[in-house]
N, C-alpha and C positions, 0 to 999 in steps of 0.2 A: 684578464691577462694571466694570472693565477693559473688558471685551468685550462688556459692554452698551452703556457708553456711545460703546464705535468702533462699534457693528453700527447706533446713531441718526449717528453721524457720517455712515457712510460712506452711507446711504440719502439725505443733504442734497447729498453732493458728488455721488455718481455724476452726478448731474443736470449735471455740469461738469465731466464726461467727454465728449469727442467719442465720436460714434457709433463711430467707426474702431475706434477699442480696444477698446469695448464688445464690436463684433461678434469681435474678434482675441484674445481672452482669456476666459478664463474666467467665468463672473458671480461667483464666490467671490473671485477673487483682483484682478479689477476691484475690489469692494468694500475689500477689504483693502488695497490701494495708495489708495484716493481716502480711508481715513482717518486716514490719515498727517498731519502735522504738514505748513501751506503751506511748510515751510523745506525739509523732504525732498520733496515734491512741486514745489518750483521745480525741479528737476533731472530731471524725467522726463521733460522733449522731447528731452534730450541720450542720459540713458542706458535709455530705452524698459525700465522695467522689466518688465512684464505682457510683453510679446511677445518681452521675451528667458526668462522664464522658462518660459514658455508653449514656446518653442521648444526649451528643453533636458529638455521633459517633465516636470518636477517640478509633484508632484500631492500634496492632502493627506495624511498617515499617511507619508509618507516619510520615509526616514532620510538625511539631506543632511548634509552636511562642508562647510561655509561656508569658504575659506580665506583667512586675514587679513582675519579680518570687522570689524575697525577700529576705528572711531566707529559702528559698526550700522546703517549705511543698509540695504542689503538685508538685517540682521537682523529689524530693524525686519518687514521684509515676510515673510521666510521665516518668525520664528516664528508670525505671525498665522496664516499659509497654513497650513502645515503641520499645526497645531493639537496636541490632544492627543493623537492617537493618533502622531504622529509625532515624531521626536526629532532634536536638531540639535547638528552638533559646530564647535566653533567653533576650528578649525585654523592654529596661527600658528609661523611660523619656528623653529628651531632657536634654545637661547637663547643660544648662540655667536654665531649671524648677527648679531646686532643691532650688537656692537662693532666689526662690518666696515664699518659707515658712517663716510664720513669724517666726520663731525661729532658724533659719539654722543657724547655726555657720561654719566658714569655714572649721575647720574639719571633720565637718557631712557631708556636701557638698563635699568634696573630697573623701570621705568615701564611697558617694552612687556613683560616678563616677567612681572611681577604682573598684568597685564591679561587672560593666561591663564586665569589659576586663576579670576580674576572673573566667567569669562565667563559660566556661570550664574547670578550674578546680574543681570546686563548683561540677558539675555533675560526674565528675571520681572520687572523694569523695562518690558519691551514688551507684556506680556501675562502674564494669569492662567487661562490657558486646559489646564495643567499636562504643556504638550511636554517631553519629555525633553531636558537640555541638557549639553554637558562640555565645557570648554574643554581643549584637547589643545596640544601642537606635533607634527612630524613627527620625532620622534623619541624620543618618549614614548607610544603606541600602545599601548592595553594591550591582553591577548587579544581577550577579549570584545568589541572594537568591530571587530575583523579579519573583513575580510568583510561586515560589513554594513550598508554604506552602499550606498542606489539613485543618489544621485547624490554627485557633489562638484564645487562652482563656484569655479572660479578666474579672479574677476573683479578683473583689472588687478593681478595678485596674482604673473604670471610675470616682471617682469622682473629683478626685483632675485635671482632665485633663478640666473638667469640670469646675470647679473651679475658673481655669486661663483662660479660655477660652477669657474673654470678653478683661482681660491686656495682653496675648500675642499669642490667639488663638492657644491652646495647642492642646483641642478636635481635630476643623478640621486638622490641622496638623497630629493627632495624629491618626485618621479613615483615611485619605487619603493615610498612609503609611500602616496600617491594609490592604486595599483594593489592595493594590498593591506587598504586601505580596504572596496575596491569589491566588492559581490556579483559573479560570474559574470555577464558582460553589463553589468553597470552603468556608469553613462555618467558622463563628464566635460565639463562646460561653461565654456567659455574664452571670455574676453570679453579683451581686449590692445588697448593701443596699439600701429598697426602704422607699422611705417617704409615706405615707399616700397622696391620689391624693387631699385630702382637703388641706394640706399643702400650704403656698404662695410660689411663684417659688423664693423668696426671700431668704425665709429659706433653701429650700430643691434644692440650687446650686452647692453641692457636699460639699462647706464650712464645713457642718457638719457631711458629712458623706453619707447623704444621697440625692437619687435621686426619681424623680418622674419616675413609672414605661414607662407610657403614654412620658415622655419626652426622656428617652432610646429609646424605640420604633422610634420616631419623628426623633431623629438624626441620626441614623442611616441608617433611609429612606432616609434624606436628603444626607447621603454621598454615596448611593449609593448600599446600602443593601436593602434586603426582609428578614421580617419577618416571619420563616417556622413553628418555633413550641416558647409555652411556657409552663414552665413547674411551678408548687409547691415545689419540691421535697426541694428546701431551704426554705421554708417560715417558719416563727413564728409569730402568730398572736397574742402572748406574748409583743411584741414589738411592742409598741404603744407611739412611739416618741411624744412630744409635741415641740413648737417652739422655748422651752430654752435647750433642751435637746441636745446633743451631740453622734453620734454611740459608739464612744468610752467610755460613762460612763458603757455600757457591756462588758464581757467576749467575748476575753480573758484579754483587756485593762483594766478594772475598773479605768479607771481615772480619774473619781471623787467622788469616794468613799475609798481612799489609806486610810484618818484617819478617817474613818464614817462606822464602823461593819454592824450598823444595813443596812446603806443604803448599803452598799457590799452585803447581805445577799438579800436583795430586787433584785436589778442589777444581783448575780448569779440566782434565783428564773424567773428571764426573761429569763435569755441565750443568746445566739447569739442573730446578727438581724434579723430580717425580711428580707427575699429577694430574690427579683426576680430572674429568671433562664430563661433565654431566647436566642433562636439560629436564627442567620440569615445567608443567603444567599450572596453572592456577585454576584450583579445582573448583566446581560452582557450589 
């Protein structure tokens, strides 16, 4: 019933799709994006979903590792795509990492842990189409799913892994279980807030959001990856962080502009961030 009544939705919206995307995307997965809810579809001139997915290859019947798929905005679209012959893992932090924020309180922390196990239901919420779903962390990997994911997206997903990196080595942890996800060949899709490459590595250690594009590149070579393509298709060159600035003073967060109009009006006048869009290899 699910999937009848998106497959009449999305045949009303397509019509309210520019032609652009239409011709830059899939016709399946156009469909599947225009029948979304307008609440997730306000955010697609920012984060081009169809032509980033499109770009990192991900095709129906695939097996994909969603990482820190959140509140399910790209769940939303990857379960539809996907469908049923394809299965989706819904991959989130170590459950140690969560108390490394400075503001965790223990019920937020228990909040992002039980959110795991949820994760299959979270997906039968989006669809009745019967995709295989497991909500995982990187550090709970059972056999069986070793090896065989075609892809895994880490969209906006590295910084804070980065972050922790140096107090409890979250990153390497966190790419070595990415690698071991991945079929032979299987690709990795990175979507990131990127910092300006002048930035000090000081500033731009994921703390604030952002990462150096050059340094994404770097570590991922280190663990084990090649770098095949990169793309534009997310950039805003509207977004020109300085060293006191935070990713989140933009859209959609405006978090620090909640009691300052005129600077709200500044911060939506940017949009999104800036950011990189980059696919690597898992090299043999």
């Amino acid at each position: 019933m699910i999937n009848t009544v998106r497959k009449l939705v999305a045949i009303i919206l397509l019509t309210c799709i520019s032609p652009a995307l239409q011709a830059q995307v899939p016709e399946r997965l156009a469909e599947v994006i225009a029948s979304r809810s307008a609440e997730d579809r306000a955010r697609d001139a920012a984060r081009h979903p169809g032509e980033t997915l499109d770009f990192f290859n991900v095709e129906p019947g695939m097996t994909v590792a969603e990482v820190l798929p959140g509140g399910g905005w790209y769940t939303r679209i990857l379960a539809n795509y996907l469908g049923g012959n394809g299965a989706l893992y819904g991959v989130n932090y170590v459950d140690s990492m969560w108390s490394l924020f400075s503001f965790a309180s223990e019920d937020w922390v228990a909040s992002r842990i039980a959110g795991t196990a949820k994760f299959p239901e979270q997906v039968a919420e989006f669809t009745d189409n019967g995709i295989r779903a497991r909500g995982l962390t990187f550090d709970t990997l059972p056999p069986k799913v070793l090896g065989m994911a075609d892809r895994v997206l880490m969209i906006r997903a590295l910084h804070n892994l980065n972050r922790f990196e140096k107090q409890a080595g979250t990153r390497t942890q966190a790419l070595s279980a990415v690698r071991d996800m991945l079929k032979d060949g299987g690709l990795v899709g990175v979507v990131q807030h990127r910092a300006p490459e002048s930035a000090s590595d000081e500033w731009a250690d994921g703390s604030r959001g952002y990462l150096k594009q050059s340094a994404v590149i770097a570590m991922f070579e280190e663990a084990g990856f090649q770098l095949v393509a990169r793309s534009e298709i997310n950039a805003n060159p509207k977004d020109q962080p300085g060293e006191d600035d935070i990713v989140w003073r933009l859209p959609p967060s405006l978090r620090t502009s909640q009691d300052n109009p005129e600077l709200r009006e500044a911060m939506l006048a940017i949009g999104e961030s800036d950011r990189m869009t980059l696919l690597f290899r898992k090299a043999n």
